[in-house]
C-alpha positions as CSV (number, residue, x, y, z in Angstrom):
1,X,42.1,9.3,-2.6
2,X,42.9,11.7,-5.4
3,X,40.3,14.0,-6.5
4,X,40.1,12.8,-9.8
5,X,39.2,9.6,-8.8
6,X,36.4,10.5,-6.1
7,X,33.1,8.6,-7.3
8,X,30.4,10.7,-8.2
9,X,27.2,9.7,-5.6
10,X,24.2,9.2,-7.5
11,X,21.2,6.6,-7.3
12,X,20.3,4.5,-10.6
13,X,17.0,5.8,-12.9
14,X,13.8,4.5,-11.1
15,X,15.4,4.5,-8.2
16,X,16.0,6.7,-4.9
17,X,17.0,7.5,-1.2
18,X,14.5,8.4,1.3
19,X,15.5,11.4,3.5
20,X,13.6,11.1,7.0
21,X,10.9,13.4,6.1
22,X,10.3,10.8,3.6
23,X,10.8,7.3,6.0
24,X,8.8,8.9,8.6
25,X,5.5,9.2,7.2
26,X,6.2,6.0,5.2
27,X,6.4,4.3,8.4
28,X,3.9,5.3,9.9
29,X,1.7,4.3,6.6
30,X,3.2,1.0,7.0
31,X,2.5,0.4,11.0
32,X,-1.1,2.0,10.5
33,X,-1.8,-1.5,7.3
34,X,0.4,-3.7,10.2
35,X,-2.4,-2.8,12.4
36,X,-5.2,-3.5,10.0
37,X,-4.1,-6.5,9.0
38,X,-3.8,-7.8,12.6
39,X,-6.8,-6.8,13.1
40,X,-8.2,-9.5,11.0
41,X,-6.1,-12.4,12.2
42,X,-3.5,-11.9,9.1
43,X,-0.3,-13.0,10.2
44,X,3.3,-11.3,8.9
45,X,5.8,-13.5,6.7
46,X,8.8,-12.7,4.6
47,X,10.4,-14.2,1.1
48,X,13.7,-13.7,0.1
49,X,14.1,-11.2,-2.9
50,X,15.7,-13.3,-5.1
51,X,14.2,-16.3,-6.2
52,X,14.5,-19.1,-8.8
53,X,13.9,-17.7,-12.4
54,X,11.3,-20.6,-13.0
55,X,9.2,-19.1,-10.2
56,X,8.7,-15.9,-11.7
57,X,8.7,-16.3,-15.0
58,X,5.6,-15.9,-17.2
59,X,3.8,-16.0,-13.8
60,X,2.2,-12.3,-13.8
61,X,2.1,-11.7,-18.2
62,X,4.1,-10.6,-21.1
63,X,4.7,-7.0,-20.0
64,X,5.9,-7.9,-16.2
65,X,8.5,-10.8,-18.1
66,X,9.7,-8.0,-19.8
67,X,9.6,-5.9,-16.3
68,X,12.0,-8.6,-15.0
69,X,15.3,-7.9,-13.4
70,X,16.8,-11.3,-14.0
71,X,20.8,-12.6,-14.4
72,X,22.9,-15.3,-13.9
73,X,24.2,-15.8,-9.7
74,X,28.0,-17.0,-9.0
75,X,26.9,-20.4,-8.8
76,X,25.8,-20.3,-12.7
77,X,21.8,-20.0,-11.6
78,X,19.3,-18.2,-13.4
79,X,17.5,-16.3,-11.2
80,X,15.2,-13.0,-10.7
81,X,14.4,-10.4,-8.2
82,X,10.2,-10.6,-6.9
83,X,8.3,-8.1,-9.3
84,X,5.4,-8.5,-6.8
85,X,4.4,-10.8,-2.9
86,X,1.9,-12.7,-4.6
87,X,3.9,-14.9,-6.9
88,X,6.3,-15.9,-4.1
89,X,3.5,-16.4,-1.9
90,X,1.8,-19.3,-4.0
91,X,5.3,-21.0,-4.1
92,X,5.8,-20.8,-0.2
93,X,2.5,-21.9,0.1
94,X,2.9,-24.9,-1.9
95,X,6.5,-25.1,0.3
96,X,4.9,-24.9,3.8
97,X,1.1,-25.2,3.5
98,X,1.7,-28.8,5.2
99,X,2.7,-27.3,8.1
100,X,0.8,-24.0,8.7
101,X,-2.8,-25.3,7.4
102,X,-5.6,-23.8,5.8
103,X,-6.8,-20.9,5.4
104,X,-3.4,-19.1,5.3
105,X,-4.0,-15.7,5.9
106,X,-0.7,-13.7,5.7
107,X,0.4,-10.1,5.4
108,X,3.9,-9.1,3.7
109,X,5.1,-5.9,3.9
110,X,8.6,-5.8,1.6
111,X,10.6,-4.2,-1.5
112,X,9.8,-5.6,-5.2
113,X,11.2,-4.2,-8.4
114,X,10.2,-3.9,-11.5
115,X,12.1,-2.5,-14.5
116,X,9.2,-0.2,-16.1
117,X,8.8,3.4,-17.1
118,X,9.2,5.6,-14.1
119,X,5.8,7.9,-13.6
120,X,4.4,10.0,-10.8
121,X,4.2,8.2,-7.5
122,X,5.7,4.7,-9.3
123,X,9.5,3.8,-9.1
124,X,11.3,0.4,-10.3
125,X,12.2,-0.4,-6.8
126,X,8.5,0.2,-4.2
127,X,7.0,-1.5,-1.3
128,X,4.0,-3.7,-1.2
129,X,1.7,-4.2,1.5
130,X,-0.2,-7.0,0.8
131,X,-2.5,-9.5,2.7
132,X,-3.9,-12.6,1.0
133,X,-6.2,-15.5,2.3
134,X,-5.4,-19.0,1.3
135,X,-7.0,-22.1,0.9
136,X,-10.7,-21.2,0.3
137,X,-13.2,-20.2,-2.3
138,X,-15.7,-19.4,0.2
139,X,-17.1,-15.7,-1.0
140,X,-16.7,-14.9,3.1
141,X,-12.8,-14.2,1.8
142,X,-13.8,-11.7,-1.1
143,X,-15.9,-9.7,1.2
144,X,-13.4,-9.4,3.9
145,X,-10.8,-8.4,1.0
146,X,-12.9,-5.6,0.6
147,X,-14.1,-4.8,4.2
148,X,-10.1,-4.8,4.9
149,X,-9.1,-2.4,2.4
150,X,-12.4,-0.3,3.7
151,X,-10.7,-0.1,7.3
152,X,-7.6,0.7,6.1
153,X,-8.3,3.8,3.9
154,X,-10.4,4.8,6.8
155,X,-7.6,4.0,9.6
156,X,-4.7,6.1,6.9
157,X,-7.4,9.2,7.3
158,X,-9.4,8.9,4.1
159,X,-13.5,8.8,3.9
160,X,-13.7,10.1,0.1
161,X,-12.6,7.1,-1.7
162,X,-13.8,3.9,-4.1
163,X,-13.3,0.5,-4.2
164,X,-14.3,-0.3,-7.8
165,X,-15.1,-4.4,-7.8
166,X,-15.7,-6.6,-10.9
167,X,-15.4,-10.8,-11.6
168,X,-12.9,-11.3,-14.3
169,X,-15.8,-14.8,-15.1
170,X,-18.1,-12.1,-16.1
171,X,-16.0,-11.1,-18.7
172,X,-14.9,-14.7,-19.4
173,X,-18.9,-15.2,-19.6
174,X,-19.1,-12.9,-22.6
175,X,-16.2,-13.7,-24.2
176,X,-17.4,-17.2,-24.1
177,X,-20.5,-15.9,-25.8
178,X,-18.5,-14.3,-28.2
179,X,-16.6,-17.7,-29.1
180,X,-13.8,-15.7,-27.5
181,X,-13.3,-17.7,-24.4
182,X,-9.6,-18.7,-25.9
183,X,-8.3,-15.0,-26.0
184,X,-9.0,-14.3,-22.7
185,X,-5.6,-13.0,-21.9
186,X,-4.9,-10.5,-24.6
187,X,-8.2,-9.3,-24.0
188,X,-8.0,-8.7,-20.3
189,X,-4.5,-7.4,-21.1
190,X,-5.9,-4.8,-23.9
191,X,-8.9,-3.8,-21.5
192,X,-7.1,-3.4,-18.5
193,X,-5.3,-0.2,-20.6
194,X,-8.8,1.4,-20.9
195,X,-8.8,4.2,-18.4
196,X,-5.1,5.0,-19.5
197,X,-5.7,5.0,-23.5
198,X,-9.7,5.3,-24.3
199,X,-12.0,2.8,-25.7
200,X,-11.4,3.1,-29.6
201,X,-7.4,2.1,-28.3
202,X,-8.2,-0.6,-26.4
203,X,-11.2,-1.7,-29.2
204,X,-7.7,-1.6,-31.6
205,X,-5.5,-3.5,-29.3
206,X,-8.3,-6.4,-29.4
207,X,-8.5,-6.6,-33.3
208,X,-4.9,-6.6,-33.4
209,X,-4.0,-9.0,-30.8
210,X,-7.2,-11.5,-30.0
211,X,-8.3,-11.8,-33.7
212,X,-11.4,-10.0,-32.8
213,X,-14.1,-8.8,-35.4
214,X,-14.8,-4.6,-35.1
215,X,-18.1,-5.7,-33.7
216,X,-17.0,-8.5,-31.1
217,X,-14.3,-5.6,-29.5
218,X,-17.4,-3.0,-29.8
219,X,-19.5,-5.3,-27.8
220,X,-16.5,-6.0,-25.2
221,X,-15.9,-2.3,-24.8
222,X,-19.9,-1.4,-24.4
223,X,-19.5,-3.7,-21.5
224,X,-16.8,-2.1,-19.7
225,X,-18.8,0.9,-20.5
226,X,-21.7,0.0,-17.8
227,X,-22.3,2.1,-15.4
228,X,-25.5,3.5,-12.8
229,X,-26.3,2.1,-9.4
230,X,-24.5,-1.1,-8.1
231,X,-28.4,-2.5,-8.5
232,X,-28.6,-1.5,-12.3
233,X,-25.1,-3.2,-13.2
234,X,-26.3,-6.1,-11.6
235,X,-28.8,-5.8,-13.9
236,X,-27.3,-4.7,-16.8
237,X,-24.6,-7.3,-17.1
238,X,-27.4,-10.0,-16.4
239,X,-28.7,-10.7,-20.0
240,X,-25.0,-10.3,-21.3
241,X,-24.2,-13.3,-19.5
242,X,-27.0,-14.9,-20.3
243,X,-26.4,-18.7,-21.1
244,X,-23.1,-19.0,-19.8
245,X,-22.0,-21.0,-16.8
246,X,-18.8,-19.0,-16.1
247,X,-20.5,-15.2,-16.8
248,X,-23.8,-16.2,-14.1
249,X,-20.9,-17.6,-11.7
250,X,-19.2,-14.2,-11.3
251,X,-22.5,-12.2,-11.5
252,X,-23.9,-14.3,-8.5
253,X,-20.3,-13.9,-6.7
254,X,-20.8,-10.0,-7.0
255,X,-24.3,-9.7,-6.1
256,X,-23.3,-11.9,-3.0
257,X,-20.4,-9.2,-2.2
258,X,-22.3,-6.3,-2.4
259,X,-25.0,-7.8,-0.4
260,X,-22.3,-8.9,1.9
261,X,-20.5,-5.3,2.1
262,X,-23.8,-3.7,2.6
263,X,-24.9,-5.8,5.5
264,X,-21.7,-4.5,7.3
265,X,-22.3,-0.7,7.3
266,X,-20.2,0.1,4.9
267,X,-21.4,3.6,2.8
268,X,-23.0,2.6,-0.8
269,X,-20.8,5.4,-2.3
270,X,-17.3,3.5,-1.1
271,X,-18.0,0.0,-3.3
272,X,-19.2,0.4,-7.1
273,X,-19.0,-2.4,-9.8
274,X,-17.1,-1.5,-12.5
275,X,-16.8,-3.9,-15.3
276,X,-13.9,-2.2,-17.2
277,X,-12.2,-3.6,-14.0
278,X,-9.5,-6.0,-15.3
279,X,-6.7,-6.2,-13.8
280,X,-3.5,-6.9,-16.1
281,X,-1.6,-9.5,-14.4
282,X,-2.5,-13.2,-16.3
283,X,-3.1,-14.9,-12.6
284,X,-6.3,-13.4,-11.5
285,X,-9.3,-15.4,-11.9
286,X,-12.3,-14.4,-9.8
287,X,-13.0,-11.2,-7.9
288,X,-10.7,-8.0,-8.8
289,X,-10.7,-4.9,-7.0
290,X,-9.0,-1.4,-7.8
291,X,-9.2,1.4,-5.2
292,X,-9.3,5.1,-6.2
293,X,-9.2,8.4,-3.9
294,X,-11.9,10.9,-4.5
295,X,-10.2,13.7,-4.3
296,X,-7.1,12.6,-7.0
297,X,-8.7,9.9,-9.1
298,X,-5.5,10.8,-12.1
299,X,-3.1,9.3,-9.5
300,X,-4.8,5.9,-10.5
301,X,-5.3,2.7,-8.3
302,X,-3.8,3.1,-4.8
303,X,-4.8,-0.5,-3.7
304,X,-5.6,-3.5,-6.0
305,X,-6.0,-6.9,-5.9
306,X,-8.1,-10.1,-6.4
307,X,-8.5,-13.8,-6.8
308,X,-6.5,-16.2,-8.0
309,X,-7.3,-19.7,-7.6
310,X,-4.6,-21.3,-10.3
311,X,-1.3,-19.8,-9.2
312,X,-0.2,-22.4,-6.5
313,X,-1.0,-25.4,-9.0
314,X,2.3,-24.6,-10.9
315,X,4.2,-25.7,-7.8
316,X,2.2,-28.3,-6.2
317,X,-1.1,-30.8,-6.8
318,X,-3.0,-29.3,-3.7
319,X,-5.5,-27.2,-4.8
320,X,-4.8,-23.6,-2.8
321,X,-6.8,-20.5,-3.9
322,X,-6.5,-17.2,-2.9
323,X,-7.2,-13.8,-2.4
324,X,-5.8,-10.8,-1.1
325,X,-4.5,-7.1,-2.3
326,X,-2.1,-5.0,-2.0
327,X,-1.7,-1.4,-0.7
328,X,0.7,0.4,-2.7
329,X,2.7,2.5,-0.4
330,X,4.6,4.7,-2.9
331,X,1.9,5.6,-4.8
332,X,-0.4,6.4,-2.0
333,X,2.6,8.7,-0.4
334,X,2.7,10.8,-3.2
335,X,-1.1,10.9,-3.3
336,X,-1.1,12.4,0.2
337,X,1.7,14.7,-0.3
338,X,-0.3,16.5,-3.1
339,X,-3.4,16.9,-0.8
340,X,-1.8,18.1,1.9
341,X,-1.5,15.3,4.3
342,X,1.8,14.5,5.2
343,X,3.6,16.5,8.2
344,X,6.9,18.0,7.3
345,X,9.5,16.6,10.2
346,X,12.3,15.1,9.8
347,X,12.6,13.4,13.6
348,X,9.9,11.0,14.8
349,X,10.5,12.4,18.6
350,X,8.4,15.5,19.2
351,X,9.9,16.8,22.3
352,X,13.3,18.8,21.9
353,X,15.8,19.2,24.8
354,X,18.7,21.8,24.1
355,X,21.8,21.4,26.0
356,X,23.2,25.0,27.0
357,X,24.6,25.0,30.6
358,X,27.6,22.8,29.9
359,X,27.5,21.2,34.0
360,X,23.8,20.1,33.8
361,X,24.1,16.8,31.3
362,X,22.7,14.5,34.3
363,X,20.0,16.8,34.6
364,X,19.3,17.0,30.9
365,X,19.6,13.4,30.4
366,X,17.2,12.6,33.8
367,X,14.7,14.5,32.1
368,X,14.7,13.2,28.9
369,X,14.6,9.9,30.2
370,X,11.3,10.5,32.7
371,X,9.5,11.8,29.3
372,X,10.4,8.9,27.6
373,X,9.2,6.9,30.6
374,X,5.7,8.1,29.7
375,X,6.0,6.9,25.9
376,X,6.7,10.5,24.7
377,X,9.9,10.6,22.1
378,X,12.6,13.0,23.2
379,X,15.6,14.4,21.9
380,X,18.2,15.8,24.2
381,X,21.0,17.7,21.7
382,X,24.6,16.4,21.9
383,X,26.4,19.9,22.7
384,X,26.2,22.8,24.7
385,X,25.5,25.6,22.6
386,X,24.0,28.6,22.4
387,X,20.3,28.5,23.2
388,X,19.4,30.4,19.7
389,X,21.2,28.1,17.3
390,X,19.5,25.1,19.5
391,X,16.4,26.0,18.7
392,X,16.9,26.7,15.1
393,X,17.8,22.9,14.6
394,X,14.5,22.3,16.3
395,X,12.7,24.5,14.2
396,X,14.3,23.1,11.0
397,X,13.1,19.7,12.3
398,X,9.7,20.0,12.6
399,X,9.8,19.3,16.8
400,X,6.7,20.1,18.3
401,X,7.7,21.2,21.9
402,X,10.9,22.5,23.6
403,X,11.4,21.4,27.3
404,X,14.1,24.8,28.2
405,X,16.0,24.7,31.2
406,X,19.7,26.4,32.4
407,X,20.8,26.5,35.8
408,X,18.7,29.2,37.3
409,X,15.5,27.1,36.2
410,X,17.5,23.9,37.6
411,X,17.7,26.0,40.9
412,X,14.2,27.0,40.9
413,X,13.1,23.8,39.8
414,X,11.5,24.7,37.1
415,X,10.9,24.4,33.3
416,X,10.3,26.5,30.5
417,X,7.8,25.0,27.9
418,X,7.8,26.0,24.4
419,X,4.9,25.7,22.0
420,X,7.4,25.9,19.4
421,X,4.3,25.8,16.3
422,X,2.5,28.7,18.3
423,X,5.8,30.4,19.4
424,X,4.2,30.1,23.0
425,X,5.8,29.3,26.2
426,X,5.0,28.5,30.2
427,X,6.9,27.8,32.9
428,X,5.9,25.0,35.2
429,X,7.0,22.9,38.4
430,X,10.0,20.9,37.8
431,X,8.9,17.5,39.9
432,X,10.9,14.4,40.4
433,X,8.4,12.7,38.4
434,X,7.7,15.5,35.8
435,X,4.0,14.7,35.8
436,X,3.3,18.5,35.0
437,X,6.1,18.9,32.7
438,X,4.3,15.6,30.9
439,X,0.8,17.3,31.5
440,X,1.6,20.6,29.5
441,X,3.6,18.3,26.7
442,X,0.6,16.2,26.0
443,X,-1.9,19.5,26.4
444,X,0.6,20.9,23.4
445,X,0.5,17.4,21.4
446,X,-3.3,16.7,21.7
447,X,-3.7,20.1,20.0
C-alpha cells in the first residue's frame, strides 16, 4: 500500500482504547463486584447490544432518546444500541421470567453507549455493573440494594464514602400536594440537575417546563434542601407529606431502610437521606440511591440506582418490579486514579523470568511452570538477551519480583531473587519443587 493511502489510526470522540495499565485494574474492579454480587445469590446474564428500537425508546427520558445511537440494519429494521442494562433487563424478564421464576436476581456486567457530552471519568461508550432483583416489592430488596453497594465499596478499598437514599413517592407526595402530581417527570428531570446547576436554575427549569408558580418551585426546592440527621429528615419531610397517600408511603419505606441498614452494622455516616435525590431517568418509581466518595465528592455519583416497578409492564401483563443499581466502572477508575489507588503495571503476572543463557530454555520454562503450579503468575521472556536490557522490560512493566538464574546458578542449583521495588536480592536453594523459591516470592508479594 502507497503511503498516501495509509489510514490514519485514530479512535472516534467519546471513545477510546485501553492500554493494559488501563484493562488491568479495570479487571480487577470488575472480578472484585463479580464477587459481591455472588455473594448475595445474584446470578450473571448477558443481552445482546443491539436491540429493537421499540425497546429503548422513550424508556429512560427525553435527554437519553436524544443520547440514542439508533439506524436502520441490512434487513430495513430500526434498531438501537443499549444506553443502559436496566431497560433490556425488563424486556428479558418479560421474555424468560416463565422459566427462571421469581425473584430474579441478576448481575450484568457489559458495554452500553450513549451519545452525550464527554466529561471527566464519562465516555459515550462505558461499562455497567449492575445487579437488580426482580419480582418483589418487599422493602427486604431495597435494603439489600444498599447493604450490596455497602460491601462493595468496602471490598474495592474504600471506608470514606455515602450512599445518599431518597423515595421518588415522597416527592410525588408533595407534588401531589401541590396539585402537581401530573408534572412529575419534568420535575424530577429539572431537580435531578440541582447539584450540577444550583437551586435558583433548577427553580427556573420548573417554571419553565412544569407550569409551576415561583412559589410551588420555591417550596419543591426547600425540600430538596433538607438536611441534619437521618432522624431529623425523617422528621422534617413528615408534615410535608402530610395528607398524602403516595408522600407517607415513601416516608414509611425510608424509615424502614434505615432501620433496616442500621440493624446490620452498617456505620450511620455511610447512609444519609437526601431528598434532592432524584434520579433523571423517567422509570424509577420508589427507592433511589446515589453513591458519593468522601474524599472526591466533584467526581459525582459512582454508583446509582433504584426502583422501578412499571418498566416490565410495557412488554408483558405480569406485574414484575424491580430494583437494583449499577456500579459505574469508568467513572470510579478515574476516581481512584486521582487518589492514588491504582498500581502502575502493565502485566497482570508479578513474577519475571529473563532468559540469558541461550541452552537453559527447559530449565527456564520448568521453573516457570512449578511457580505457576502454586497460582503465582509468571513470565518467562521469549529471547536470550542480555541480563541488563531483561530487566529494564521488567522494570518498565511494573513486575514485582525477578526469579535470576544462568548456568553457574543452574549448576549450583540455585536462584537469585530480586526484590525488584526495593532493588534487593537473595539467593536461595533451587529444589525440584521450588517450595523456597515460592516461600521468598510470596515473603516479597505479601509486603
Amino acid at each position: 500500500m502507497s503511503k498516501t493511502n495509509r489510514i490514519t489510526p485514530r479512535t472516534l470522540k467519546g471513545f477510546r482504547d485501553y492500554l493494559p495499565e488501563a484493562m488491568i485494574p479495570r479487571e480487577r474492579l470488575i472480578d472484585v463486584a463479580r464477587g459481591v454480587y455472588r455473594s448475595y445469590g445474584f446470578s450473571p446474564i448477558d443481552t445482546p447490544a443491539l436491540e429493537y428500537l421499540e425497546i429503548l425508546a422513550g424508556k429512560g427520558g427525553e435527554e437519553t432518546d436524544k443520547q440514542l445511537y439508533q439506524f436502520e440494519d441490512h434487513g430495513g429494521r430500526r434498531v438501537g444500541l443499549r444506553f443502559d442494562l436496566t431497560v433490556p433487563l425488563a424486556r428479558f424478564a418479560a421474555q424468560h421470567i416463565g422459566r427462571l421464576g421469581t425473584p430474579l436476581k441478576r448481575y450484568h456486567i457489559a458495554l452500553v453507549w450513549r451519545g452525550e457530552n464527554t466529561q471527566r471519568g464519562r465516555y459515550r461508550e462505558f461499562m455497567q455493573c449492575d445487579f437488580d432483583t426482580i419480582g418483589t416489592r418487599s422493602v427486604a430488596a431495597d435494603v439489600e440494594t444498599v447493604l450490596v453497594v455497602h460491601d462493595l465499596f468496602r471490598a474495592i478499598g474504600f471506608s470514606e464514602f455515602t450512599i445518599r437514599i431518597n423515595n421518588r413517592m415522597v416527592l410525588s407526595g408533595l407534588l401531589e400536594q401541590l396539585d402537581l402530581d401530573d408534572q412529575a417527570t419534568p420535575v424530577l428531570r429539572a431537580l435531578d440537575k440541582l447539584a450540577k446547576v444550583g437551586p435558583d436554575r433548577v427553580a427556573a427549569e420548573m417554571t419553565e417546563t412544569a407550569q409551576c408558580t415561583e412559589d410551588q418551585a420555591r417550596q419543591i426546592v426547600r425540600l430538596s434542601e433538607i438536611s441534619g440527621t437521618n432522624e431529623e429528615v425523617l422528621r422534617q419531610i413528615e408534615p410535608l407529606v402530610a395528607g398524602s397517600a403516595t408522600g407517607q408511603a415513601g416516608l414509611a419505606r425510608l424509615q424502614e431502610i434505615v432501620g433496616a441498614v442500621r440493624a446490620t452494622g452498617v456505620a450511620e455516616s455511610r447512609l444519609q437521606l437526601d431528598v434532592s435525590i432524584a434520579r433523571g431517568l423517567d422509570y424509577y418509581t420508589g427507592t433511589v440511591l446515589e453513591t458519593f466518595l468522601d474524599a472526591l465528592p466533584g467526581i459525582g455519583s459512582v454508583c446509582s440506582g433504584g426502583r422501578y416497578d412499571n418498566l416490565a409492564e410495557l412488554y408483558t401483563r405480569e406485574e414484575l418490579p424491580g430494583i437494583g443499581a449499577s456500579l459505574g466502572l469508568d467513572r470510579l477508575l478515574a476516581a481512584m486514579e486521582e487518589l492514588g489507588m491504582i498500581e502502575k503495571v502493565a502485566t497482570p503476572a508479578p513474577v519475571f523470568i529473563p532468559y540469558f543463557d541461550r541452552d537453559r530454555l527447559h530449565d527456564y520454562l520448568r521453573l516457570a511452570a512449578a511457580v505457576r503450579a502454586a497460582g503465582i503468575g509468571v513470565e518467562v521472556f521469549p529471547e536470550p538477551k542480555k541480563l541488563g536490557q531483561q530487566l529494564k522490560y521488567a522494570d518498565r512493566r511494573g513486575f514485582r519480583v525477578a526469579l535470576i538464574a544462568g548456568e553457574s546458578e543452574f549448576e549450583q542449583r540455585t536462584c537469585r531473587i530480586k526484590d525488584l521495588a526495593a532493588g534487593q536480592q537473595q539467593d536461595v536453594p533451587l529444589e525440584d519443587d521450588a517450595a523456597s523459591i515460592l516461600a521468598a516470592i510470596e515473603t516479597i508479594l505479601g509486603k
